[in-house]
LUMFIFI-116897 format. One record per residue (C-alpha): residue number from 1; x, y, z. Coordinates in Angstrom, 3 decimals, m for minus. Each point is the difference from the previous one (the first is absolute). Example, Ala and Ser with C-alpha at 12.3 -4.5 7.8 and 13.67 -1.06 7.14 Angstrom:
% LUMFIFI-116897
1,12.300,m4.500,7.800
2,1.370,3.440,m0.660
//
This chain:
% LUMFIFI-116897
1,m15.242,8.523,69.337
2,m1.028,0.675,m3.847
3,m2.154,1.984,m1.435
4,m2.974,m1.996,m0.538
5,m0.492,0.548,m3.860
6,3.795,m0.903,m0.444
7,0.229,m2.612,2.386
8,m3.009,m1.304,m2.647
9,1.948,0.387,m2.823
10,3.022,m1.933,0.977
11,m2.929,m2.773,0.590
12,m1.251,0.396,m3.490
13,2.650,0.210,m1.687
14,2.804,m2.471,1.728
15,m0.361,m3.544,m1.432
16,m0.213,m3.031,2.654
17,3.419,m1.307,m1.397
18,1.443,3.936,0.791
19,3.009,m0.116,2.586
20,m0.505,2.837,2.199
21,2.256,1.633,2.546
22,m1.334,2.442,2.914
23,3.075,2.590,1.209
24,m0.610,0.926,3.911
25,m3.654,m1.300,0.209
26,0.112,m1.307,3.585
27,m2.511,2.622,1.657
28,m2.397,m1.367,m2.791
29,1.441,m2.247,m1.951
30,m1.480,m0.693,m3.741
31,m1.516,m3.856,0.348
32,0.398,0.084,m3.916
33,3.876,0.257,0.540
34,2.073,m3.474,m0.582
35,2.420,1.587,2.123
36,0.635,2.779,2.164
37,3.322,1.639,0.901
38,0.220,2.269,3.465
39,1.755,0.899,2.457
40,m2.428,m2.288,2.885
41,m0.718,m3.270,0.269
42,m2.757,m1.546,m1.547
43,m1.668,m1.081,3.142
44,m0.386,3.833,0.741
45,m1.873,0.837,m3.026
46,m3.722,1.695,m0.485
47,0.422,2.662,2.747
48,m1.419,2.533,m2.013
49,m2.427,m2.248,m1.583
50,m3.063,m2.636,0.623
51,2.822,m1.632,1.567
52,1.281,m4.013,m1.726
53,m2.068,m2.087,m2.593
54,2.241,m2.766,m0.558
55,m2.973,m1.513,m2.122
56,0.152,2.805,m1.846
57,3.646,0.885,m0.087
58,2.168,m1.251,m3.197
59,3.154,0.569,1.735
60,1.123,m1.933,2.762
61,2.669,m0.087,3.038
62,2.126,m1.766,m2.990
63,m0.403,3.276,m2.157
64,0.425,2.219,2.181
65,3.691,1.907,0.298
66,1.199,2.068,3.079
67,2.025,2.058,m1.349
68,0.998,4.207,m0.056
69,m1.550,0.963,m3.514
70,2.799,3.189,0.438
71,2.950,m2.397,0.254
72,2.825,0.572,m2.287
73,m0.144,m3.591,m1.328
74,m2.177,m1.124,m2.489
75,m3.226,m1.330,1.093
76,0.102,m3.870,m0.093
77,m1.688,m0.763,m3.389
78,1.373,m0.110,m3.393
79,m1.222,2.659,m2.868
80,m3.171,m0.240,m1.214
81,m0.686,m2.462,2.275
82,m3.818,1.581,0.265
83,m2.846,0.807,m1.880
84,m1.071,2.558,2.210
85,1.143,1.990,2.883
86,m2.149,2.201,2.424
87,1.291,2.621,2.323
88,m2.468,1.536,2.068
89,0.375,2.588,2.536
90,3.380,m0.888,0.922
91,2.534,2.329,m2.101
92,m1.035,3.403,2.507
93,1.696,m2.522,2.730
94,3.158,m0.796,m1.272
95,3.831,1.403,0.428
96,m0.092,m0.756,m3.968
97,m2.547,m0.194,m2.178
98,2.248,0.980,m2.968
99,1.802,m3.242,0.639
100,m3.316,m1.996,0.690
101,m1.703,1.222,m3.794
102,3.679,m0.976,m1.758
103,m0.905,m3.736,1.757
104,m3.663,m0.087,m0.718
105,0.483,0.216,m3.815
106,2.836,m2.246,m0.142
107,m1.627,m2.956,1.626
108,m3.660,0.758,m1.928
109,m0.959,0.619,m2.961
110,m3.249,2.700,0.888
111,m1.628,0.718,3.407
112,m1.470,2.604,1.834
113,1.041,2.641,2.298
114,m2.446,1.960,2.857
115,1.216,2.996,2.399
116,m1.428,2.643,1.833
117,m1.128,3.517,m2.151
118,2.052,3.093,0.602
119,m3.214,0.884,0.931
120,m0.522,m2.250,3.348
121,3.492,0.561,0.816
122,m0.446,3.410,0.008
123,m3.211,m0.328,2.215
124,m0.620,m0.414,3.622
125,m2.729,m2.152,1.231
126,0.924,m3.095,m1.555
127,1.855,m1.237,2.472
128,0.014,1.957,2.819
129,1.419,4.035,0.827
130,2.122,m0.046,m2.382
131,0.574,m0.291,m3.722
132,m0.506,m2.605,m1.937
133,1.623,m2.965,1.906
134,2.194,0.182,2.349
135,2.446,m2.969,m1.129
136,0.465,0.690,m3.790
137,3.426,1.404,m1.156
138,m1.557,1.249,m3.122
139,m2.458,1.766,m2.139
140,m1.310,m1.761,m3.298
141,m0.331,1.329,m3.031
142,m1.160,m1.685,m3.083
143,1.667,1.535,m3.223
144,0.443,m1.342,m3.667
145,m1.023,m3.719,0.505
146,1.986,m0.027,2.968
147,0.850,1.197,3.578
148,1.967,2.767,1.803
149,1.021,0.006,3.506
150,0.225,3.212,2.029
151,1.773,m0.553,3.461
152,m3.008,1.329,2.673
153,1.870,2.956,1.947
154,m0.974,0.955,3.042
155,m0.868,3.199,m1.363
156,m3.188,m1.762,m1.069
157,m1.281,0.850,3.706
158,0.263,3.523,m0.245
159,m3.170,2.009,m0.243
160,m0.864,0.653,m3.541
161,1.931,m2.952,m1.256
162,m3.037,m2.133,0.514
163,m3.821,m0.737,m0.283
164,m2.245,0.195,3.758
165,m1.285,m3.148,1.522
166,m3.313,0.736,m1.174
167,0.624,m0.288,m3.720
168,2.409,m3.054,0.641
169,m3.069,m1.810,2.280
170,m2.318,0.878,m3.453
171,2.767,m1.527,m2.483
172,m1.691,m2.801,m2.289
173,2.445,m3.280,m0.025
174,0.131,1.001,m3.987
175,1.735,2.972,0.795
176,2.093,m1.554,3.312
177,1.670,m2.673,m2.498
178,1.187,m0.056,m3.774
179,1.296,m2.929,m2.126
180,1.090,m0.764,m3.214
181,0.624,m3.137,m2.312
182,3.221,m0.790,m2.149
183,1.336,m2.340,m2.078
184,3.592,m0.782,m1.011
185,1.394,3.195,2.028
186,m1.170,3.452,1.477
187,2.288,3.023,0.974
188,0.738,0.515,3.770
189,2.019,2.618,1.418
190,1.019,1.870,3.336
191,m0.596,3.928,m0.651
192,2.658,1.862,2.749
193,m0.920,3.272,0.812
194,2.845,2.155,2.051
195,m2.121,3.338,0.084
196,m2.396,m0.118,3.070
197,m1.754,2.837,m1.330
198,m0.701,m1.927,m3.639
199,m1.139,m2.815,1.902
200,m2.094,2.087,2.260
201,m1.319,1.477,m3.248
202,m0.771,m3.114,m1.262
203,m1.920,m1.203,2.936
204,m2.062,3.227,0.414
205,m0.711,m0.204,m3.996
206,m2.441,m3.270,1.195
207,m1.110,1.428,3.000
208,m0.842,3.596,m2.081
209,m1.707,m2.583,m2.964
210,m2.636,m1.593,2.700
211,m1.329,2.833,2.669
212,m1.825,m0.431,2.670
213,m2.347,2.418,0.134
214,m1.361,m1.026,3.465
215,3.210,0.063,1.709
216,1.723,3.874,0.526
217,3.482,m0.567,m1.594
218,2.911,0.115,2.301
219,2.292,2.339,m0.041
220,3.127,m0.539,m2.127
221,3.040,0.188,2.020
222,3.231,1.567,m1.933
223,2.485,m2.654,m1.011
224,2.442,0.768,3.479
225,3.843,1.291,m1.555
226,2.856,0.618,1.728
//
């Protein structure tokens, strides 16, 4: 998915003759796309979506490329190759997103780049039990232009260290997903935090910033020492 009013400016704004390349869309791919590079086949695609509109579609079995976006290799197209690249809701998935940003701006000259808020991550209810959802490695931050990645520790389940189901059911999709546009280059980065109790801090400083005043607050547990 994209957000609706950014999904309508890439529409506006990319010309017909614009080459554009969609990174991991196969649950929904972009039918604006010329090509499309993920990790399933083409044949597979749309599970997330309205499912296939080959009328529609501008890419094709042809433009499609199977391939591990997290693979050491370069990805199989020369620099600059594209006007425009999107990456939508896949860099929360991946082993290495650091790696997958250093690609996206060397084969395209601008895109666009969606993930999950801090926010929904921190939230239960939009998936299921537990927070946020339950196969993303990371938490999302957008920061100067750009994006930070936050591994998602397990400590992310402990009470106080996230938002109740009720308040993640309520969550508006404009405050479930952020994106942001760039041209040329953005900044990307992996923040590593070795402190458990400075990334507890961290995740009870969102929690703390949206109460729930419907929901009696857990009790916080002590960080357990030896």
């Amino acid at each position: 998915m994209i957000l609706k009013a950014n999904e309508q400016r890439i529409l506006r704004e990319l010309g017909d003759d614009a080459v554009v390349l969609d990174v991991g869309g196969w649950a929904e791919p972009f039918w604006r796309a010329d090509w499309v590079l993920d990790l399933m086949p083409y044949e597979t695609r749309g599970l997330y979506g309205e499912g296939p509109d080959p009328g529609r579609e501008r890419f094709s079995a042809e433009t499609w490329v199977v391939r591990d976006v997290c693979d050491r290799d370069p990805w199989p197209f020369e620099d600059d190759r594209f006007d425009f690249a999107i990456c939508s809701q896949t860099l929360e998935d991946l082993r290495d997103p650091v790696g997958v940003c250093r690609e996206l701006q060397r084969v395209a000259r601008a895109g666009y780049v969606e993930v999950p808020t801090r926010l929904a991550e921190q939230s239960a209810g939009v998936e299921g039990d537990w927070p946020g959802w339950s196969h993303h490695h990371w938490i999302c931050d957008l920061q100067d232009g750009g994006i930070a990645f936050t591994f998602k520790h397990h400590v992310v389940h402990r009470p106080g260290n996230h938002l109740p189901r009720a308040f993640g059911e309520a969550l508006p999709v404009e405050q479930r997903v952020q994106g942001f546009f760039w041209q040329g280059s953005f900044p990307y980065r992996e923040r590593i935090l070795f402190d458990p109790q400075a990334l507890e801090a961290e995740l009870r400083a969102t929690v703390d910033a949206h109460p729930a005043p419907d929901t009696p607050r857990k009790r916080r547990l002590p960080w357990p020492t030896r």
